[in-house]
C-alpha positions, 0 to 999 in steps of 0.5 A: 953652584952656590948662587942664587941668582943661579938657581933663579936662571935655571928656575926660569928657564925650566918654566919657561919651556915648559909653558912656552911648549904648553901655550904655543904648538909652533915650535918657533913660537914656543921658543919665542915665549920661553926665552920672553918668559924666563927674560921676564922672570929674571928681570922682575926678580933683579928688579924686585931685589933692587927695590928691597934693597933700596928700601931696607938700607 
């Protein structure tokens, strides 16, 4: 496993359980706010990337 944007979905999904159990004692919505979460932190950093890209070219 050598991507980048590898490690960033792992990343993202391992703080997103983690919060997601932390912020909400309902199982259902735990798993709501984890997977909105790690959607979240997945799409700023694409978004991000394409902003820096953008920018250095």
């Amino acid at each position: 496993m050598h991507s980048h944007f590898l490690y960033l979905c792992f990343f993202a999904v391992a703080v997103g359980v983690v919060l997601g159990a932390m912020l909400r004692s309902d199982r259902r919505e735990a798993i709501r706010l984890g997977i909105y979460i790690s959607l979240g932190l997945v799409g700023t950093a694409v978004a991000l990337a394409w902003v820096m890209y953008f920018l250095s070219s």
